[in-house]
C-alpha positions as CSV (number, residue, x, y, z in Angstrom):
1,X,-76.5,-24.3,-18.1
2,X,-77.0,-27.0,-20.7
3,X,-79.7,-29.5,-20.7
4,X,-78.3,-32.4,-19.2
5,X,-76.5,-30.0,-16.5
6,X,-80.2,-29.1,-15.6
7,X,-81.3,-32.6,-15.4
8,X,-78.5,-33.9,-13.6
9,X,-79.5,-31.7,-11.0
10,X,-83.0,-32.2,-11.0
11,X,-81.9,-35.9,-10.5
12,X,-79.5,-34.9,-7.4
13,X,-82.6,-33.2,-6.2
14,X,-85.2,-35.6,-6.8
15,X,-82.7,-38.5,-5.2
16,X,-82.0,-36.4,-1.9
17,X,-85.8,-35.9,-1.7
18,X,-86.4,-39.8,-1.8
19,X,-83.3,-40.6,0.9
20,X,-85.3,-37.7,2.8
21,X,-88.3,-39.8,2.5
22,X,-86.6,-43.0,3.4
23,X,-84.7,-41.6,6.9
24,X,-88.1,-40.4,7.6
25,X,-90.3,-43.7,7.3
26,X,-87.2,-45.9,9.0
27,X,-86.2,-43.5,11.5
28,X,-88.3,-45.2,13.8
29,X,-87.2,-48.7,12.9
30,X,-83.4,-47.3,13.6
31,X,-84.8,-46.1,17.5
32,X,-86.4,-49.6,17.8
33,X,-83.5,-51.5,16.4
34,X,-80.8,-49.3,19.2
35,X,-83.8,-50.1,21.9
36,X,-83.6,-53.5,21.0
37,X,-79.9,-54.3,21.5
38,X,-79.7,-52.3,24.1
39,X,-82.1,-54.9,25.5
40,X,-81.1,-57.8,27.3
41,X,-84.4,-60.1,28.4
42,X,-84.4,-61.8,31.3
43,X,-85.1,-65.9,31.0
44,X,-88.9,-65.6,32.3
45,X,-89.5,-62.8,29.9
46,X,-87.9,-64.5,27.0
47,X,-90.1,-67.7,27.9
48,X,-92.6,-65.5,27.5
49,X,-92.0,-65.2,24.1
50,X,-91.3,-68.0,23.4
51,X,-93.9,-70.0,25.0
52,X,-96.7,-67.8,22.9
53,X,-95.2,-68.5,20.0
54,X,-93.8,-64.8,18.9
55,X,-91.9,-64.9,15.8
56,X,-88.3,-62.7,15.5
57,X,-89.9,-60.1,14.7
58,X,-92.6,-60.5,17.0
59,X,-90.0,-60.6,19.8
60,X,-88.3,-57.4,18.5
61,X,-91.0,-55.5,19.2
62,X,-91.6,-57.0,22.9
63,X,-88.2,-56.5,23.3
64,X,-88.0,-53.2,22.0
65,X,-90.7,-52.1,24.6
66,X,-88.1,-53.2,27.3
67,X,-91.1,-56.0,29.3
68,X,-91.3,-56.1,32.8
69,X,-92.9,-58.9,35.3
70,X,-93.8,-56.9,38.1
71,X,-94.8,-57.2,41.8
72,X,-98.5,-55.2,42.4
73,X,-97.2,-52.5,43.9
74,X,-94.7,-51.9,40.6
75,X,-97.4,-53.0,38.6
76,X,-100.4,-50.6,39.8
77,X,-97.6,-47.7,39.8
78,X,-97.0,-48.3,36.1
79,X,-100.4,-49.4,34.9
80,X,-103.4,-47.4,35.1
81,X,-106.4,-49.5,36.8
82,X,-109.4,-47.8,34.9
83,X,-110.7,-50.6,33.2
84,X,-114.0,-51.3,34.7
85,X,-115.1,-54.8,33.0
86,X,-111.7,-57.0,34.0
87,X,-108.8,-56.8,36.2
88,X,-105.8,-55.3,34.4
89,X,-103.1,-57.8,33.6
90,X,-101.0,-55.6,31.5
91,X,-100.4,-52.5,29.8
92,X,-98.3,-50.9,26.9
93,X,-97.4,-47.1,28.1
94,X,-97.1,-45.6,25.0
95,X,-95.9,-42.5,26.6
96,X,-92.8,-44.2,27.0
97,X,-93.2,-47.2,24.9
98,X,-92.4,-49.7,27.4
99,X,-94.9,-52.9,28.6
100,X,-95.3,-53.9,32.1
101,X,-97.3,-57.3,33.0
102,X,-98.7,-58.5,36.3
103,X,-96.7,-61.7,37.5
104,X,-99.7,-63.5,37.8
105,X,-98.7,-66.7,40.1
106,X,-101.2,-69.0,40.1
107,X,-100.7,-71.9,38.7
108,X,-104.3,-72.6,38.1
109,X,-103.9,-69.8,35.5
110,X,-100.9,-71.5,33.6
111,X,-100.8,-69.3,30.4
112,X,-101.8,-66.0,31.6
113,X,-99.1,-63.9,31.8
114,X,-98.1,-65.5,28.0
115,X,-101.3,-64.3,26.8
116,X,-100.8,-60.9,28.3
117,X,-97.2,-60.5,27.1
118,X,-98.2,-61.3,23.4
119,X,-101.4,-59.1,23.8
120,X,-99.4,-56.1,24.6
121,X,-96.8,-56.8,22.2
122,X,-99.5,-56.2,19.5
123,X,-100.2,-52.5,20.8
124,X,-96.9,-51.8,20.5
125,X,-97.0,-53.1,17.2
126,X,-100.1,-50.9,16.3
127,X,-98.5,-47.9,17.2
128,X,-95.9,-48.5,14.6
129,X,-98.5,-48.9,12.3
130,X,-99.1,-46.2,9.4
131,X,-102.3,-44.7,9.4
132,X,-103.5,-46.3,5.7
133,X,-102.5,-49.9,7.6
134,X,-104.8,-49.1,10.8
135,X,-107.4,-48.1,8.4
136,X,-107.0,-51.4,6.1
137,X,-107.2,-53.4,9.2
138,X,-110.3,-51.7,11.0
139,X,-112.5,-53.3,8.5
140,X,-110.8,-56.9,8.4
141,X,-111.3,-56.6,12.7
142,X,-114.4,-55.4,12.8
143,X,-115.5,-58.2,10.4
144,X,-114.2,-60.7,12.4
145,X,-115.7,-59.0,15.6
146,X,-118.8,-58.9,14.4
147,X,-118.5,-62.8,13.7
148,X,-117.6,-63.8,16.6
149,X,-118.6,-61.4,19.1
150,X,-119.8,-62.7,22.5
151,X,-121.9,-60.7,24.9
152,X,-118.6,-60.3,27.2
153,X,-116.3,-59.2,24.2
154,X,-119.4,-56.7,23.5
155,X,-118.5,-55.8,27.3
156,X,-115.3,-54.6,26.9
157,X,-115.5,-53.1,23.6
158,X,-118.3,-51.0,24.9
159,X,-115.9,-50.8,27.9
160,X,-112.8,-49.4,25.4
161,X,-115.2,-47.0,23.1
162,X,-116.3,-44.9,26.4
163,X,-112.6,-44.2,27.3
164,X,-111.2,-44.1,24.1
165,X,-113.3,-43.8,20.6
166,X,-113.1,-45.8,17.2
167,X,-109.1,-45.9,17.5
168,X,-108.9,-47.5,20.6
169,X,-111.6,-49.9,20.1
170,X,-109.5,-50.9,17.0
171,X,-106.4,-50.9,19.1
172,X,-108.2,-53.1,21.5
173,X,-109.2,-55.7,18.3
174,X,-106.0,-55.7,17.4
175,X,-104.6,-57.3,20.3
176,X,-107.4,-59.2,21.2
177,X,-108.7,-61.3,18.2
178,X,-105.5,-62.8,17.8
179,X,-104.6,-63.9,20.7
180,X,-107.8,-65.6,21.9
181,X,-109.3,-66.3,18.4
182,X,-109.0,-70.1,16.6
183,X,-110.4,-68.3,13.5
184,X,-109.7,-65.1,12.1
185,X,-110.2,-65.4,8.9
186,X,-107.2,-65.7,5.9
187,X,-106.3,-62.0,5.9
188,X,-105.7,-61.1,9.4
189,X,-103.7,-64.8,9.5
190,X,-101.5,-63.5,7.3
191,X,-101.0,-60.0,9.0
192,X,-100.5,-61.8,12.2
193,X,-97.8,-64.3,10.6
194,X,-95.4,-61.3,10.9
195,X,-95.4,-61.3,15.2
196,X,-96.4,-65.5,15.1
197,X,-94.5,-68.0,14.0
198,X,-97.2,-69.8,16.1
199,X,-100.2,-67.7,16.4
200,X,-102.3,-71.3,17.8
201,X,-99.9,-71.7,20.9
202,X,-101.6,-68.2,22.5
203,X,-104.9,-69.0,21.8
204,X,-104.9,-72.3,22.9
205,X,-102.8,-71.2,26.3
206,X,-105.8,-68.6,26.7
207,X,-108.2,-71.4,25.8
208,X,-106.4,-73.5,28.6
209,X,-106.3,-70.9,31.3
210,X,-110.3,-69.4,30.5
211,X,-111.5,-73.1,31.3
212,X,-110.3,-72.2,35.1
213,X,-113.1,-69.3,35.0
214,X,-115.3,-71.0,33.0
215,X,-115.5,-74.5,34.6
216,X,-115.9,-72.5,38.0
217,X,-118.5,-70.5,36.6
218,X,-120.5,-73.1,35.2
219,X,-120.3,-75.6,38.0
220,X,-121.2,-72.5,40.6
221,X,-124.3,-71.7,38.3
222,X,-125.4,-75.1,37.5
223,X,-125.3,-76.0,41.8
224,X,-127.1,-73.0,42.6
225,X,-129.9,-73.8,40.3
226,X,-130.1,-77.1,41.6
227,X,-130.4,-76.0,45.1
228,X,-132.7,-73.6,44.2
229,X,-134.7,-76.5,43.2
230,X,-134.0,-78.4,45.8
231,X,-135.1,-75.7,48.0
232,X,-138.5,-75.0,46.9
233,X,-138.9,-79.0,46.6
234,X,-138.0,-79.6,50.3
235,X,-140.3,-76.1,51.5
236,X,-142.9,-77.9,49.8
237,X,-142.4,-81.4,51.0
238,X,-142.5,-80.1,54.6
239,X,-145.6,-78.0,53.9
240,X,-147.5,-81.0,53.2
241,X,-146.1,-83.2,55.4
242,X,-147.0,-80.6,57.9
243,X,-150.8,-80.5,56.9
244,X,-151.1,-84.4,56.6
245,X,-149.6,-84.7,60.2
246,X,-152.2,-81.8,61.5
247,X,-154.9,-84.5,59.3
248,X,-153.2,-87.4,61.2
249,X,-153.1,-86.1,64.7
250,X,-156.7,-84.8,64.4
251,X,-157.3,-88.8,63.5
252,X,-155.3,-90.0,66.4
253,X,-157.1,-87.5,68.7
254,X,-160.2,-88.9,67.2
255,X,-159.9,-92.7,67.3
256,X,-158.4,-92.0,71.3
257,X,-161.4,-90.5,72.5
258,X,-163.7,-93.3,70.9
259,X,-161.3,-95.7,72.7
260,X,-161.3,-94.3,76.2
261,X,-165.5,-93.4,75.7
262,X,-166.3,-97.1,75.0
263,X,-166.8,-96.2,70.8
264,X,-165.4,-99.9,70.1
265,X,-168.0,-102.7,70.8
266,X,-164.8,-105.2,70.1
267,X,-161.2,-106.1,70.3
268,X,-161.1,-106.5,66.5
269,X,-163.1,-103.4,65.7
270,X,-160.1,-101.4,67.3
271,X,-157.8,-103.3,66.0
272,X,-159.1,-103.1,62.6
273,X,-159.2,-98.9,62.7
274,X,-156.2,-98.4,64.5
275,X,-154.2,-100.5,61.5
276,X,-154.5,-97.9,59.2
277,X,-153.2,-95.5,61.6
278,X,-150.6,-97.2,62.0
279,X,-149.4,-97.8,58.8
280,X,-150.4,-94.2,57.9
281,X,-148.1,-92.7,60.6
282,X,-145.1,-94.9,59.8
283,X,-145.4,-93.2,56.1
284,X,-145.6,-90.0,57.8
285,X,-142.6,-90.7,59.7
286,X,-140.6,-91.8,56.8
287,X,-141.5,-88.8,54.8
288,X,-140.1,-86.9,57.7
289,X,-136.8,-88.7,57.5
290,X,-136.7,-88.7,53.8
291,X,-136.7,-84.3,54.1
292,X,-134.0,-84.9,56.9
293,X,-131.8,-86.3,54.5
294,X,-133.0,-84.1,51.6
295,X,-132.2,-80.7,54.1
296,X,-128.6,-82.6,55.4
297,X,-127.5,-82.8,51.6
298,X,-128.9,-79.8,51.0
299,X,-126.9,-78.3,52.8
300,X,-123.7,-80.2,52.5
301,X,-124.0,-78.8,48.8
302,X,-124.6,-75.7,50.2
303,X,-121.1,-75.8,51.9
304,X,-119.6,-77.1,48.2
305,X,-121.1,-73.9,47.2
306,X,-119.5,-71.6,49.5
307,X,-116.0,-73.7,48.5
308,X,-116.9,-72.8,45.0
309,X,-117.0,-69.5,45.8
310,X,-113.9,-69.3,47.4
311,X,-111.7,-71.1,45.2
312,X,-113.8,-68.2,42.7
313,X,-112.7,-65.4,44.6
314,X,-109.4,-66.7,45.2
315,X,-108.9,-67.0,41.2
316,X,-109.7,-63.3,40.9
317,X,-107.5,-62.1,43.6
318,X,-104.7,-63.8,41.8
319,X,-105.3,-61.8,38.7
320,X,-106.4,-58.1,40.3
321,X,-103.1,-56.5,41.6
322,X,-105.6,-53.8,43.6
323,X,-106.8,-56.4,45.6
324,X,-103.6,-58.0,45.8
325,X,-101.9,-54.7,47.2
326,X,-104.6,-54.3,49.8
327,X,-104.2,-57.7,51.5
């Protein structure tokens, strides 16, 4: 065999190796791209998309995953409820690649179910991922998690490492930070731009929908301090009011024997004691109405309270499709 024979077939070789390489590394694209025609969305699930701002390609891989809205009794059948810190609101089954998302219908929580759908496009996103690109972004996340961590996100991600390790916790990051961060940082913005052609209409529809929770929150916390005040104010009020009427009747007692024993040698001389007596019991008695009022609005906020924590409870129910089933 000649020289260039030989090398001609070294080249043959050496190319079938490299289209080897390449049906290997796309193979997966060619399964997603026959999942994804095979795919027709229906209009709420496309507005899903489109109303958290997924880019083409961003919707290809929702699409690809074949997204459900689901009832709670399809929902808890397809979604594992082991997640301790929140309700579940969505999961990516990577078993059989496919998403499934609780049709949250409250409309107090305008957003959620867009939220959910673009957080659990980004897992199935990060299971296309190479290994060498999960361990390029681990960093960039964990930088921007230890930014902006809150002791709730701390929750979670404590939450996520228990049941899963460092992978998971990074798989959690993944689809997390982006969907409910303003800032996160120049990098990751330009990962993201790849599933976003509007990363900001997510966050700020989780933005919108968290104020629901955290308004609540904050207006149940802030009354209950305030009655708490309120509470020990009016106990104490009435304890002293109670000692200065003992004081007062002890007086009355008092200045009512002198007056039936002959103790006043005049007209004025009574007069002139029982004055103050007067005067003092008429402050006594508008003390006493004063704590009335202080106990009635008391406990008119007390009944706000209770309404607080109802319309709180009723919020939850709307996103927890265990409790949902059991009604």
């Amino acid at each position: 065999m000649s020289r260039t024979r030989r090398i001609t077939g070294l080249l043959v070789t050496v190319l079938f190796l490299a289209s080897a390489v390449t049906m290997v590394a796309f193979r997966g694209r060619i399964t997603d791209q026959v999942k994804f025609w095979a795919y027709t969305p229906s209009s709420s699930i496309a507005a899903l998309a489109e109303r958290s701002g997924m880019s083409d390609e961003g919707k290809f891989y929702f699409y690809v995953t074949h997204p459900k809205l689901e009832s709670a009794t399809e929902f808890n059948d397809d979604c594992r409820q082991d997640e301790s810190v929140n309700p579940v609101l969505g999961c990516y089954v990577s078993t059989t690649d496919t998403i499934h998302i609780y049709n949250v219908t409250n409309n107090n929580l305008d957003g959620i179910r867009e939220v959910t759908a673009a957080h659990e496009m980004l897992h199935a996103a990060y299971a296309r991922l190479s290994a060498p690109k999960r361990q390029e972004l681990t960093g960039q996340l964990t930088e921007v998690y230890e930014r902006t961590k809150t002791p709730e996100l701390e929750q979670r991600m404590a939450f996520y490492s228990s049941q899963g390790g460092e992978d998971t916790v990074v798989s959690e990051l993944y689809a997390i930070l982006p969907t409910e961060l303003t800032n996160i940082g120049s990098d990751l913005e330009a990962h993201y731009q790849t599933y976003f052609a509007d990363r900001q209409k997510v966050v700020q529809l989780h933005a919108s929908y968290s104020r629901a929770f955290e308004s609540l929150a904050q207006e149940i916390k802030t009354l209950s301090s305030e009655l708490e005040s309120k509470r020990k104010d009016i106990e104490n009020k009435e304890a002293a009011l109670e000692a200065d009427v003992k004081t007062m009747n002890n007086k009355i007692e008092s200045f009512n024997e002198r007056a039936l024993n002959g103790g006043f040698t005049s007209q004025d001389e009574f007069d002139a004691e029982r004055a103050p007596l007067v005067t003092q019991q008429a402050e006594l008695t508008a003390r006493r109405q004063a704590i009335e009022q202080a106990v009635q609005e008391y406990n008119q906020n007390v009944a706000r309270l209770n309404d607080l924590g109802v319309k709180m409870e009723e919020l939850t129910q709307s996103i927890d499709s265990m409790q949902k089933l059991g009604e």
